[in-house]
C-alpha positions as CSV (number, residue, x, y, z in Angstrom):
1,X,-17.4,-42.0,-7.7
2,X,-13.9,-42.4,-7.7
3,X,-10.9,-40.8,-8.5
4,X,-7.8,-40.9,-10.6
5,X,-5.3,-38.0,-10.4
6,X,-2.1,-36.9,-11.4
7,X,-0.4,-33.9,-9.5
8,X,2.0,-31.0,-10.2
9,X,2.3,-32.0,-13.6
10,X,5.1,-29.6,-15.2
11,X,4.7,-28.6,-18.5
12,X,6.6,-25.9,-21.0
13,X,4.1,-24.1,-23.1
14,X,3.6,-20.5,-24.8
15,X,0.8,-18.7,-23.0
16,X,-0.2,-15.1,-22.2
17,X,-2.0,-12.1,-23.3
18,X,0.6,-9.5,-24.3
19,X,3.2,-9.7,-27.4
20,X,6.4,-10.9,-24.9
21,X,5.0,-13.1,-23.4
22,X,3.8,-15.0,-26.8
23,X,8.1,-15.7,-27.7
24,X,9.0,-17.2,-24.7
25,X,8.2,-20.6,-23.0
26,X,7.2,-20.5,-19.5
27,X,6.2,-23.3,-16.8
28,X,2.8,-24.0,-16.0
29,X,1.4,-26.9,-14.0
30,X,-1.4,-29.0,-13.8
31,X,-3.7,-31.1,-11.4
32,X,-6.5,-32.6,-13.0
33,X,-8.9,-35.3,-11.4
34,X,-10.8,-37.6,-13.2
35,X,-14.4,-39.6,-12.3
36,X,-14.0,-42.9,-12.8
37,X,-15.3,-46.3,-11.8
38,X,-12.4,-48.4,-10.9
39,X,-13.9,-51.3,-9.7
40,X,-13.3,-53.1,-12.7
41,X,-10.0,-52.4,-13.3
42,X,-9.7,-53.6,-9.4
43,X,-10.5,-56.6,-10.0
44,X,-8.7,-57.3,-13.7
45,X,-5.5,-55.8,-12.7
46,X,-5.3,-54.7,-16.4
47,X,-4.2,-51.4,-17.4
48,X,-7.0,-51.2,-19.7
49,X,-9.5,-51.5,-17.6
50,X,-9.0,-47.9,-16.2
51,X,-7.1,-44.8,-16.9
52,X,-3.2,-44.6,-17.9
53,X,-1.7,-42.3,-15.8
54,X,0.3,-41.8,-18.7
55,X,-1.2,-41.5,-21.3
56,X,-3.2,-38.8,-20.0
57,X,0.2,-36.8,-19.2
58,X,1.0,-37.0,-22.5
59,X,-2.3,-35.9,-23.6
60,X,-2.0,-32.9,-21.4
61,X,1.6,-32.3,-23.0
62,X,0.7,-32.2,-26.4
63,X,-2.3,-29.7,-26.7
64,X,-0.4,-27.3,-24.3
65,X,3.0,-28.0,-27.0
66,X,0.7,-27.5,-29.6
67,X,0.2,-23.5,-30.3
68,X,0.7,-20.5,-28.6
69,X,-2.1,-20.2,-26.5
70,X,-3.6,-16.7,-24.8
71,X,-5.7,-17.5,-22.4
72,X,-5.4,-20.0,-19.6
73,X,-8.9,-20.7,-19.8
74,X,-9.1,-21.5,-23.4
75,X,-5.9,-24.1,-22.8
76,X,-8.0,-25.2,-19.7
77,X,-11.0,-26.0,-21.6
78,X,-9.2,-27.9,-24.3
79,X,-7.7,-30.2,-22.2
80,X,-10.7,-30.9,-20.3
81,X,-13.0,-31.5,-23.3
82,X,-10.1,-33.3,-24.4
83,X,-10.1,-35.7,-21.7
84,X,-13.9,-36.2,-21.0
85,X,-13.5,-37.6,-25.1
86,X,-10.4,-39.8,-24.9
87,X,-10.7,-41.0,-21.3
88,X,-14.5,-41.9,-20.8
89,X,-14.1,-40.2,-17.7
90,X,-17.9,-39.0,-15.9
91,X,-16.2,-35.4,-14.9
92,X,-12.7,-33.6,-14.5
93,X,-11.5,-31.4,-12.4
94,X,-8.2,-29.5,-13.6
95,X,-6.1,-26.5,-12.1
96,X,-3.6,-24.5,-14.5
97,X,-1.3,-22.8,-12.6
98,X,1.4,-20.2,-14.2
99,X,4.0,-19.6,-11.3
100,X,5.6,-16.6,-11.5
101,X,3.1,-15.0,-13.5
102,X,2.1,-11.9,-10.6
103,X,4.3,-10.4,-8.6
104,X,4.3,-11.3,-5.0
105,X,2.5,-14.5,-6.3
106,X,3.6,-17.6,-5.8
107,X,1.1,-18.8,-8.8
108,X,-2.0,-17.9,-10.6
109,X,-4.3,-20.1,-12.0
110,X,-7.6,-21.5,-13.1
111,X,-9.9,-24.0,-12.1
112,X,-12.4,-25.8,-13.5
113,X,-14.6,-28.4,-13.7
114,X,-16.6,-30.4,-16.8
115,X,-18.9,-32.9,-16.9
116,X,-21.0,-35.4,-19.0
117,X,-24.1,-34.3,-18.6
């Protein structure tokens, strides 16, 4: 199967379990993967043949703009249900990263990773 991906997507979004840290906007950023067959758009050359790039950005954007969200994992599983729907993809992997989040952390995160089944 192949692949489509976007990396270090940077998004601004309220997120986290405590009172503070639902009044602030903070960076989080996102890799997500996407199973697709591309060999038709390969040989069309037509954008809608296959997956915009930027269109799924944008999804990505507007759930995480949408509402203060608590849990990473809850944002995570939105977007990936979200994209198995609007996309046709076969599977997803995404990784939601909040830098800055620990102490002595570079980032924390979540993976996951959804399927048709």
């Amino acid at each position: 199967m192949d692949q489509i991906y976007l990396r270090d997507l940077e998004v601004e979004a309220v997120i986290g379990v405590y009172a503070w840290e639902q009044r602030i906007r903070r960076r989080l950023r996102f890799d997500v993967e996407m199973g697709a067959d591309t060999l038709v758009a390969a040989r069309s050359g037509d954008i809608a043949d296959t997956v915009d790039y930027e269109a799924v950005a944008d999804c990505i954007r507007a759930i995480a703009a949408r509402e203060p969200h608590v849990l990473l994992e809850s944002l995570a599983e939105e977007i990936a249900q979200t994209l198995l729907d609007r996309f046709g993809s076969r599977s997803i992997r995404l990784t939601v990263g909040k830098p800055g989040a620990v102490p002595g952390a570079r980032e924390v995160g979540i993976r996951i990773e959804r399927g048709r089944s």
